[in-house]
Phi, psi and omega in degrees: 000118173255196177143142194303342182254101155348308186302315181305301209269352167305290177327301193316321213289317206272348184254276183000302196052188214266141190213105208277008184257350206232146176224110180242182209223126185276136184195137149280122162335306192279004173212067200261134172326022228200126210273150175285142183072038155241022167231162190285284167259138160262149156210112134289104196251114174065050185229318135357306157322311193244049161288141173286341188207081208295344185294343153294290179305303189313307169318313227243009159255353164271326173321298198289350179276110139352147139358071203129297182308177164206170199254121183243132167191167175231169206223158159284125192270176191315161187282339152335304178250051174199098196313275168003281213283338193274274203318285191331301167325295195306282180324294212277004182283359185273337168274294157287072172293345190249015173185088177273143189299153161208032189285314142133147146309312209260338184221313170303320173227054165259351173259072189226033195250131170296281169014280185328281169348277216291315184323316184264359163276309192297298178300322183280013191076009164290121207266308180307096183239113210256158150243125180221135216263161184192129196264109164203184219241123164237143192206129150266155169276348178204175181272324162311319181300316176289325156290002186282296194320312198270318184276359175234289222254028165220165179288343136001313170294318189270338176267354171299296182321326219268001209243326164193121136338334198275329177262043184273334186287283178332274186325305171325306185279342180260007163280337177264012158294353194240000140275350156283338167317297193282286171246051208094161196223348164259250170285137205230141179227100178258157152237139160329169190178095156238167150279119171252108177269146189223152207205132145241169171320000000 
């Protein structure tokens, strides 16, 4: 298991407990620690959006597949179709109206043009390319919990912060009026919305 952020992988590590089949790694995608042709499967979860360059991570995850393998990863579809993350986008722009945060829109669900996708797989030498759209349900104990998650624990935070610190309690309160508006003030359930792609040579 790699990722670029050390802290991450401590956590992982630390939920995870100990498993002498699981080894994790600090590594960039777009340059990974790892000789050609020695896995079967690549996977990447939710990760791909924020590559600088995705056709350089796909290369370099076809680098690493064997005869045969494949690159499995997912993607977000547009924030339309992803309630939370929709409502959360909506709230705090009511707070910044003349520069609404849009991180995101812009970057967790910026990536969703199938097109694209398959066009930058295709560059990175994947010949074989499968898409598949998948609909399912995120459920919280409150609508605070969901707006805590997207407005304190995403980079969110830092363009809220970046634009006045002071409201940050605010944009928080006014996501979570507006997802208790939509789906409740106890446990709140929204859906969801990726691409899951699987890539062969």
């Amino acid at each position: 298991m790699t990722d670029l952020n050390q802290p991450m992988l401590d956590y992982a590590a630390a939920r995870q407990g100990a498993d002498s089949r699981v080894e994790w790694r600090q590594a960039d995608a777009l340059d990974l620690p790892f000789e050609d042709a020695s896995f079967d499967v690549v996977c990447c979860q939710f990760g791909t959006m924020f590559f600088p360059s995705r056709v350089v991570g796909y290369a370099e995850a076809r680098r690493m597949l064997r005869p045969g393998g494949r690159f499995f990863f997912n993607v977000w579809d547009r924030i339309e179709e992803n309630a939370f993350a929709d409502d959360v986008t909506n709230a705090v722009a009511t707070v910044f109206p003349h520069d609404p945060p849009r991180f995101l829109a812009r970057t967790p669900h910026g990536y969703h043009d199938i097109a694209l996708i398959q066009e930058e797989l295709s560059r990175a030498g994947f010949a074989d390319i499968e898409i598949e759209t998948r609909e399912k349900v995120s459920c919280a104990a409150s609508a605070r919990d969901v707006a805590s998650a997207y407005c304190l624990g995403t980079p969110l935070r830092n363009e809220i912060e970046a634009r006045d610190a002071g409201l940050l309690q605010l944009a928080t309160e006014r996501a979570t009026e507006a997802i208790a508006k939509r789906h409740g003030a106890g446990p709140v359930a929204g859906k969801i919305q990726a691409h899951v792609i699987v890539a062969a040579g």
